[in-house]
C-alpha positions as CSV (number, residue, x, y, z in Angstrom):
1,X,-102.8,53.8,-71.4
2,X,-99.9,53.2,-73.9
3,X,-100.6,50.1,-76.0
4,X,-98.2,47.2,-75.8
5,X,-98.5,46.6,-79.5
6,X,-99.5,49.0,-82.3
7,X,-100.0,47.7,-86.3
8,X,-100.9,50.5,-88.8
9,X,-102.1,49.8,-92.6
10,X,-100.2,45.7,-92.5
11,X,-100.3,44.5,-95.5
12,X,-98.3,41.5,-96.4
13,X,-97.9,39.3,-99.7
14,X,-96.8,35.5,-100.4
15,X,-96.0,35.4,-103.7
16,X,-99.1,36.9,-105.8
17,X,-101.6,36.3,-103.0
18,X,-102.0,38.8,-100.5
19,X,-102.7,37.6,-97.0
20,X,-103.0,40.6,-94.9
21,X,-104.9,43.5,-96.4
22,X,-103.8,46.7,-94.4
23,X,-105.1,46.2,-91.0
24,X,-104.9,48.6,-88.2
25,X,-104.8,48.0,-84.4
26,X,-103.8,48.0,-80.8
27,X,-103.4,45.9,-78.0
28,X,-103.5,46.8,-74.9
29,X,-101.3,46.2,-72.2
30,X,-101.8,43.6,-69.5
31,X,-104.8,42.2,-71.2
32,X,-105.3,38.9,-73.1
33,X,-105.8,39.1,-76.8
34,X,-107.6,36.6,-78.5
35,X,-106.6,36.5,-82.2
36,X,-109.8,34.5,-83.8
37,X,-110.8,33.3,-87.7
38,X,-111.1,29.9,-89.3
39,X,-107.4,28.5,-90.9
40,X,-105.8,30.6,-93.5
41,X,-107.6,33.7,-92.2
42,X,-103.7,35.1,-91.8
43,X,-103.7,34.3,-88.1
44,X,-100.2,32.4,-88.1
45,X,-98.9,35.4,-90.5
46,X,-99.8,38.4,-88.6
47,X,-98.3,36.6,-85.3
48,X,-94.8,35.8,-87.3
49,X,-95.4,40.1,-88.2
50,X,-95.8,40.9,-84.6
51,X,-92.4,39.5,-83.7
52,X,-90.9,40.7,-86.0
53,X,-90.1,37.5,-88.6
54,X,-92.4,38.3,-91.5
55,X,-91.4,40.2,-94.8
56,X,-94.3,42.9,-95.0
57,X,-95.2,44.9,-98.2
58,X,-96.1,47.9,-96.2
59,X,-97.5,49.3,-92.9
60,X,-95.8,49.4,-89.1
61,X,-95.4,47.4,-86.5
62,X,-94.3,48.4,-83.1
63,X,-93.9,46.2,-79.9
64,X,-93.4,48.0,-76.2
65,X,-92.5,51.3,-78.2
66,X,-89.9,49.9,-80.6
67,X,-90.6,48.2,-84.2
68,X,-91.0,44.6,-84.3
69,X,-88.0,42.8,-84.3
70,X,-85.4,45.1,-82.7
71,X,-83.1,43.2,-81.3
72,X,-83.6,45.1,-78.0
73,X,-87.1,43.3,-77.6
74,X,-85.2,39.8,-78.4
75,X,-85.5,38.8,-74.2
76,X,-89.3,41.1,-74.0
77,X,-91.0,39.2,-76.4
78,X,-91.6,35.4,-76.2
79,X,-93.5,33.4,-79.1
80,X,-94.7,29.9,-79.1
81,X,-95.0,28.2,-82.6
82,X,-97.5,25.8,-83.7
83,X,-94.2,23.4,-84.2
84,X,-92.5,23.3,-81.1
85,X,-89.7,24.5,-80.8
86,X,-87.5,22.4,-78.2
87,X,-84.8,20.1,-78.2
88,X,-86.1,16.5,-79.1
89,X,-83.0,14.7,-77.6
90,X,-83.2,16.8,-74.8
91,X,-85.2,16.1,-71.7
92,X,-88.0,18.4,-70.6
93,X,-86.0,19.6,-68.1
94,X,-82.9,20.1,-70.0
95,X,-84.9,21.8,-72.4
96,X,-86.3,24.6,-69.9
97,X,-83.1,25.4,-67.8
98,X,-81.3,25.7,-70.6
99,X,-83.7,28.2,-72.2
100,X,-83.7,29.7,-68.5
101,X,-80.1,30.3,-68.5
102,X,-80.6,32.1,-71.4
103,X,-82.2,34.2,-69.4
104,X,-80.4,34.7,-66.7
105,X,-83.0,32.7,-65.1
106,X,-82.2,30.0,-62.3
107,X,-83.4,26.1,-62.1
108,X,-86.1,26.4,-59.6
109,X,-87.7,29.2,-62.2
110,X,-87.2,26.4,-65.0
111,X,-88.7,23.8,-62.9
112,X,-91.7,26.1,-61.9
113,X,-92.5,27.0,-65.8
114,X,-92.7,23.0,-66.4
115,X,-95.1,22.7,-62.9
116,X,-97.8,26.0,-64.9
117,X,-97.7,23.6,-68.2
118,X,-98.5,20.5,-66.2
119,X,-95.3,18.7,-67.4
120,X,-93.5,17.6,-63.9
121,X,-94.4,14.2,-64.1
122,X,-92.8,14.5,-68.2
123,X,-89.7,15.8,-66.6
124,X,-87.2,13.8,-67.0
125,X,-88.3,12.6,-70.1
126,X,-87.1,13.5,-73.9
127,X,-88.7,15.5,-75.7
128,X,-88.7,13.6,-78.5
129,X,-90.8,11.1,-76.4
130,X,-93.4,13.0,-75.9
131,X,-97.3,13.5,-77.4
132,X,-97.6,16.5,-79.8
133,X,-99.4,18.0,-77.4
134,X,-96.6,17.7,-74.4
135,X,-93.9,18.7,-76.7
136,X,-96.1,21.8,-77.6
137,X,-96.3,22.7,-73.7
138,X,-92.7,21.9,-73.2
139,X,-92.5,24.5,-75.5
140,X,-94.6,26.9,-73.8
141,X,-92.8,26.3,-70.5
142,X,-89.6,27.0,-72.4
143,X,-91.4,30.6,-73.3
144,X,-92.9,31.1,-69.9
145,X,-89.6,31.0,-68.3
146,X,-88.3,34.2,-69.3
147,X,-91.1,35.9,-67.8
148,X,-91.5,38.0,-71.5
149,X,-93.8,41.3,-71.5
150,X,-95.7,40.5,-74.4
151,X,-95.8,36.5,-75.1
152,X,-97.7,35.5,-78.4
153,X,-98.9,32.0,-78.6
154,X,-100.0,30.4,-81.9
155,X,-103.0,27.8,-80.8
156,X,-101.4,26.6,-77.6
157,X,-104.7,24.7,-76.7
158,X,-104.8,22.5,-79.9
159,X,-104.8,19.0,-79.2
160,X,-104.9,19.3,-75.0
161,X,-107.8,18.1,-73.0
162,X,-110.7,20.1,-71.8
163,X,-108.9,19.8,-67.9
164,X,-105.9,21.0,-69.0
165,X,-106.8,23.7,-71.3
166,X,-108.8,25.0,-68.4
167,X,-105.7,25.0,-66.6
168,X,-103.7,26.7,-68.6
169,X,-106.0,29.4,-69.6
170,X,-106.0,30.3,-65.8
171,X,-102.7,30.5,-66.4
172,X,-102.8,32.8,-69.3
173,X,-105.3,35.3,-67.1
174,X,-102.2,35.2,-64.1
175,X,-100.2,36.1,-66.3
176,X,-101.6,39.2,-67.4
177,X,-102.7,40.3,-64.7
178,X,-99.2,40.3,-63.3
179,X,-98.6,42.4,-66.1
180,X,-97.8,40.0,-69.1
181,X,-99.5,41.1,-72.5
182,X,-100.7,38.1,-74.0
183,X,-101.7,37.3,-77.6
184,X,-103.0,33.9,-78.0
185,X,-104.6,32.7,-81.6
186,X,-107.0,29.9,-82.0
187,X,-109.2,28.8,-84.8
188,X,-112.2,27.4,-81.9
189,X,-114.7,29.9,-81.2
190,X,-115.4,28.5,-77.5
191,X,-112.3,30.1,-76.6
192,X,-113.3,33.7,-77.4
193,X,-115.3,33.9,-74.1
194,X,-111.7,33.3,-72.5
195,X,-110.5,36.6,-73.6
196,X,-110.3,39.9,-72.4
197,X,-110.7,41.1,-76.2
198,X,-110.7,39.6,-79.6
199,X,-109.7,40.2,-82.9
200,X,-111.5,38.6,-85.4
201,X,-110.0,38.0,-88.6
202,X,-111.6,36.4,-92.2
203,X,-109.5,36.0,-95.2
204,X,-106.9,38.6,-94.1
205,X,-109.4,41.4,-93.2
206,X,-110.1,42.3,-89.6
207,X,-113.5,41.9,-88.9
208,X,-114.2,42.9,-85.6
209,X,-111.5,44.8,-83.2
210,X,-114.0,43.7,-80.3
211,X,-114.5,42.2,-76.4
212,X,-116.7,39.4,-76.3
213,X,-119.6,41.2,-74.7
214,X,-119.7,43.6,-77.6
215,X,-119.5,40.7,-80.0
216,X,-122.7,39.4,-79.2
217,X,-124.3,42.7,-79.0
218,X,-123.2,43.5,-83.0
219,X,-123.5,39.8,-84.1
220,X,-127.0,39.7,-82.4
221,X,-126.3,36.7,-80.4
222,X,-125.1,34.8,-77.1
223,X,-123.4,32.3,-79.2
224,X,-119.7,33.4,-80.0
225,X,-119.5,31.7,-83.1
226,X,-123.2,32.1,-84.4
227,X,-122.0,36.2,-83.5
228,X,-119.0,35.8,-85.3
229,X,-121.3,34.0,-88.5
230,X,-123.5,37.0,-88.3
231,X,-120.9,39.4,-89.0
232,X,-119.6,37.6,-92.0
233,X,-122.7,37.3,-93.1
234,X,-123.6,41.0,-92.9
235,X,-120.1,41.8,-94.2
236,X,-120.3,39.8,-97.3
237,X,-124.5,41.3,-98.1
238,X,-122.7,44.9,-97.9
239,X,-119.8,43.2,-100.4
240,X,-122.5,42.0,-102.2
């Protein structure tokens, strides 16, 4: 099976620092992708790589079979910010019909993506209204209506409530298995069991290209994160 997304030796610099050293991997299609590591890992860069809006030093990148960015994968790809990225002095509505005409998408499709992020009651209300966390699934719905192939979310579950975060990760498995490749970051290790398979990054090295069953296995424990600890661990006494 093809993958959906494809990076080879990515290696990407701000300024003198390098934050991604030349990592290598693929993502399979139809499948949720859980992009783990602790803040400033290179999480939030590699995702802005994968669509196609990051400067790299070197390596390649190709999404669906074309390099990252093409304008040809503009209305395949959806991403989801940390910062939303709505209208603040537009309603929630407004906001998600407009991005559905966009798409050539109709109002009950619009309406529909705001009913998956839990937002109907938040309708008719603006944006700029709103909790972080409703303006961050406003966002999301805004994403979700143009039905992408490959949707990349940058920690959609921060600040939400154990309910709804439930919610939408049922969402997030729908998705995918109507197809949908999914690529979802978070920095919270209870969320690995969520995922169909993980990539683990630490200080812009890939640690682990994994699934979560075979992350307890090599990290010698149930525990996600105590796993994830005892890879680092036995990483840095090779290092050492």
């Amino acid at each position: 099976m093809e993958a959906a997304v494809t990076v080879s030796g990515l290696v990407v610099d701000r300024g003198r620092r390098r934050v991604l050293h030349g990592l290598s991997f693929a993502v399979p299609p139809g499948q949720v992708t859980g992009l783990l590591g602790p803040s400033g890992s290179g999480k939030t860069t590699l995702m802005r790589a994968l669509v196609g809006v990051q400067r790299v030093r070197s390596g390649e990148v190709t999404v669906l079979g074309a390099p990252a960015g093409t304008p040809a994968l503009r209305a395949r790809v959806g991403y989801v910010t940390q910062a939303p990225s709505v209208y603040d002095d537009l309603s929630v509505r407004e906001n998600a019909r407009y991005f559905a005409a966009l798409y050539g998408m109709s109002a009950r499709e619009a309406d529909a993506a705001i009913a998956d992020v839990g937002l109907s009651d938040h309708a008719g209300q603006l944006v700029g209204d709103l909790s972080g966390g409703q303006r961050g699934r406003a966002s999301l719905a805004c994403a979700l209506v143009g039905c992408p192939e490959v949707l990349v979310l940058d920690e959609p579950t921060v600040g939400l409530d154990p309910v709804l975060r439930v919610e939408l990760w049922g969402r997030f498995h729908a998705l995918a298995e109507a197809g949908t490749t999914l690529i979802i970051s978070s920095h919270v290790m209870d969320e690995a069991g969520r995922c169909d398979r993980l990539l683990l990054l630490r200080d812009g090295e890939l640690l682990a290209d994994s699934t979560p069953a075979q992350l307890r296995t090599d990290g010698r424990s149930q525990d996600l994160e105590e796993a994830f600890l005892n890879l680092v661990r036995a990483r840095e006494e090779v290092a050492a």
